[in-house]
N, C-alpha and C positions, 0 to 999 in steps of 0.2 A: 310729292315727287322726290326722286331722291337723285344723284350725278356722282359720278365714278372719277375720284381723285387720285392719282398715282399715291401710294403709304410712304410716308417718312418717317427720318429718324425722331422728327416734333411727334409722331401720332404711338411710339416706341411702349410709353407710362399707360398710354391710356388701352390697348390692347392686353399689356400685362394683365390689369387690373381686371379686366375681363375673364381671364384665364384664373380660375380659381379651386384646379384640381386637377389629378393626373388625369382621371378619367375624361375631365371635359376636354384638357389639352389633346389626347389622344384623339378625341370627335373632330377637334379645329384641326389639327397639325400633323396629323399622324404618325408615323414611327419617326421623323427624322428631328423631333426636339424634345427635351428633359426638361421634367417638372423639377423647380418650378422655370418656366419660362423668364429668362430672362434677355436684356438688350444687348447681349455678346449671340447670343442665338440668333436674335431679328439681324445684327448686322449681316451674317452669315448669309442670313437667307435673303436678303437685299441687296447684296452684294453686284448682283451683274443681272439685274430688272430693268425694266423701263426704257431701253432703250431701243431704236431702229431699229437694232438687229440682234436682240434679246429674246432669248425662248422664253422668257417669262415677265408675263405682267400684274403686280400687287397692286391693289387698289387699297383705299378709305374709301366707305360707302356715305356719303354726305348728305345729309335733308336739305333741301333746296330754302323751303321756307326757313327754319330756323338756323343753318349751317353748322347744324350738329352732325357728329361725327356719332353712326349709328353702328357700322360691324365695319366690316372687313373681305375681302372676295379678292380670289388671283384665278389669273388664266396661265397654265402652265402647259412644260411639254410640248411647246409649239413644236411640229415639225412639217415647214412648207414642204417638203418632195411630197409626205404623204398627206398633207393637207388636214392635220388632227390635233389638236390639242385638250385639255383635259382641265375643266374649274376645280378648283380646292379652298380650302380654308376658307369656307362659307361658314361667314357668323354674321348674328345679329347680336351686337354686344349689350344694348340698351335694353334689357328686360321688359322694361316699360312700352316699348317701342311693338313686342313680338305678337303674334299673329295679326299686325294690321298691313298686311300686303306687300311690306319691302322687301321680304326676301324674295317673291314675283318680280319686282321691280326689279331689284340689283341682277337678277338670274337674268332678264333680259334685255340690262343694259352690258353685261358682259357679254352674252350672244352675238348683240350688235357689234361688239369689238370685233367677234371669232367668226361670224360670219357677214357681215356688209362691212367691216376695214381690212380685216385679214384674208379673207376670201378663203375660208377654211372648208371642206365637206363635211368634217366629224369632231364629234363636243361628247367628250365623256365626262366621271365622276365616277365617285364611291361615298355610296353613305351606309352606317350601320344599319341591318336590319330593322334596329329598334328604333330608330330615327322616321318615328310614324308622321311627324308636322313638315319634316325636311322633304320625306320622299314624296309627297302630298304637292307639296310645291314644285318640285323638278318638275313633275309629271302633267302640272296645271302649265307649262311653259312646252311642254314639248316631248321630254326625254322619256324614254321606254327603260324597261327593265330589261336588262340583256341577259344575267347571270347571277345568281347569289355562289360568292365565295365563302366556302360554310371555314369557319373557326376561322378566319384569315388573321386577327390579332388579338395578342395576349396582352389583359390588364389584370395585376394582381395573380388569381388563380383559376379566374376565369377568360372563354374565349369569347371573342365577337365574331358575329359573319356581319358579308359584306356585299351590299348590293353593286354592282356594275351596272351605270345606266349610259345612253348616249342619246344625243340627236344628229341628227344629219342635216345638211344643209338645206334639201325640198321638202323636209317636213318643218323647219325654220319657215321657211318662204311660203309656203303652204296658208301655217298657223297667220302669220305678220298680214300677209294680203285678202286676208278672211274679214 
């Protein structure tokens, strides 16, 4: 089992360390950091999180049993008028850790933020099309394919597309009360 810790500046080193190429930075972080990642970027982007009345929430993703600190998961983009906001920087940092079911786990304990604490109707994302293990898991939680943004971003000399997925809030409560 794993619990959703607010990210600090103590968790700063160990996310770098993760981040070990442009191209993977680009899968984490998308157009808005340069490789290499470093802790003048993270302050930036933590800058105005976590709080009441913060459109954005950065987590550490924590093992319960051992209290290792395994990826990383933000809920961004809040916007209560239209009740939407949108997960990013979904990683699992610990190699060792990946395909045994925490990234299911983390994807629905940020749910549970966006829709039983925030009272949200709508939960988006973007994952690369080629992000075959990623898309796999959204979709074991809930989220539908909405749209492929074809070439949406440029790495090097080549383009990526980009899937658009969402859930709504009765197909959350749907899945949850099953």
């Amino acid at each position: 089992m794993i619990k959703l810790s607010y990210f600090e500046h103590s968790d700063f080193k160990q996310l770098i360390s993760w981040i070990d190429s442009p191209e993977f930075l680009l899968q984490w972080g998308g157009p808005g950091f340069d490789y290499p990642l470093t802790e003048g970027q993270l302050e930036t982007y933590i800058k105005n999180v976590n709080s009441e009345h913060a459109n954005m929430f950065v987590y550490k993703v924590v093992q319960e049993e051992t209290s290792a600190v395994l990826g990383h998961i933000s809920l961004g983009q809040i916007d209560m008028k239209n009740k939407s906001a949108r997960v990013g920087k979904v990683l699992i940092g610990d190699k060792q850790v990946r395909g045994q079911g925490f990234g299911q786990q983390m994807m629905n304990e940020v749910l549970k933020v966006a829709f039983n604490h925030l009272h949200l109707h709508r939960v988006s994302l973007g994952v690369f099309d080629f992000n075959t293990a990623a898309i796999a898991c959204y979709e074991k939680v809930g989220f539908k394919k909405e749209g492929l943004l074809r070439d949406a971003r440029k790495i090097g000399d080549e383009y990526w597309s980009l899937w658009e997925m969402s859930i709504l809030e009765d197909e959350w409560f749907t899945r949850k009360n099953k």
